[in-house]
C-alpha positions in Angstrom: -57.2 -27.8 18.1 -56.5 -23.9 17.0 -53.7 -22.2 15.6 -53.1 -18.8 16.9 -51.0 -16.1 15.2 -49.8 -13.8 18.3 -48.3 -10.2 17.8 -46.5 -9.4 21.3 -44.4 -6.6 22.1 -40.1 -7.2 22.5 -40.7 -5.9 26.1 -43.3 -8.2 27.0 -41.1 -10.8 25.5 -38.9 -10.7 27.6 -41.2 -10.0 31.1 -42.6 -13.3 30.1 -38.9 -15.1 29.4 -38.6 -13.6 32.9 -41.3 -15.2 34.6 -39.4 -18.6 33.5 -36.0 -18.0 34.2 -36.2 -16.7 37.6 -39.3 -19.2 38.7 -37.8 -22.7 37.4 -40.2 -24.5 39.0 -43.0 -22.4 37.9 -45.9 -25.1 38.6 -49.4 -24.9 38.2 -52.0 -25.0 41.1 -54.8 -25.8 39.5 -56.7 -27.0 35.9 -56.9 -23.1 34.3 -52.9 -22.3 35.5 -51.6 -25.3 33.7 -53.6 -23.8 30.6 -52.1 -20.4 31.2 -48.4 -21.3 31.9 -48.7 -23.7 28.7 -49.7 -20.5 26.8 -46.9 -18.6 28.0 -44.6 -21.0 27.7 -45.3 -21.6 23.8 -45.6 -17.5 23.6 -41.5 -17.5 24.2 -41.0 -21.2 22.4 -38.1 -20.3 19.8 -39.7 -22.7 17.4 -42.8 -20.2 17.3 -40.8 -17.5 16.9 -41.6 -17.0 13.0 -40.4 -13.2 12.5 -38.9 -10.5 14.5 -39.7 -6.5 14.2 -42.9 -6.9 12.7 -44.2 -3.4 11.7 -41.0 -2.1 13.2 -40.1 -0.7 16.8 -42.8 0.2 18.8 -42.7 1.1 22.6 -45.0 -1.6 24.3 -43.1 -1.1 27.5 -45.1 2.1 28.5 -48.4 0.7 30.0 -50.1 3.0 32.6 -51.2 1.2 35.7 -53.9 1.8 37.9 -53.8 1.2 41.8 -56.4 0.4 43.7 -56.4 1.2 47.3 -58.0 -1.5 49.3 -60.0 -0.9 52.9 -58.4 -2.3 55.7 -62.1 -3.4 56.7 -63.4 -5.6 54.2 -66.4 -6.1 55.3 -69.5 -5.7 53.4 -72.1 -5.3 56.1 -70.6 -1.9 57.8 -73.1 -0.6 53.9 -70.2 2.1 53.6 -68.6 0.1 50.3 -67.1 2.3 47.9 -66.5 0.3 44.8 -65.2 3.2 42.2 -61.1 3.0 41.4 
């Protein structure tokens, strides 16, 4: 077993809190989602919640998101694959 000391940002706090109120029956489909909705789940577990405003305010909330635009024809045998973002 390991314990884990996670820093996490208010605003993803709550994204994850989110993720739990609004999908109650958030369930696993396979082996490595039930490890990573268990992970989540203690993440926003108020008995882990040790100390708020660690370091002070910060702005986690600004995260810069790249799309990727993806070929109608996914094919790889037409050998015209672009695979830069």
């Amino acid at each position: 077993m390991k314990k884990v000391e996670l820093y996490i940002g208010d605003f993803e706090y709550k994204q994850i809190e989110e993720i739990f109120e609004n999908e109650k029956d958030f369930q696993p489909v396979n082996e490595k989602d039930h490890v990573i909705i268990k992970a989540l789940k203690e993440i926003i577990n108020p008995n882990n919640l040790l100390e708020e405003n660690v370091g002070g305010e910060q702005d986690t909330e600004t995260v810069t998101y790249k799309k990727i635009i993806e070929p109608e024809d996914k094919s790889l045998d037409k050998g015209d694959v672009n695979f830069k973002l």
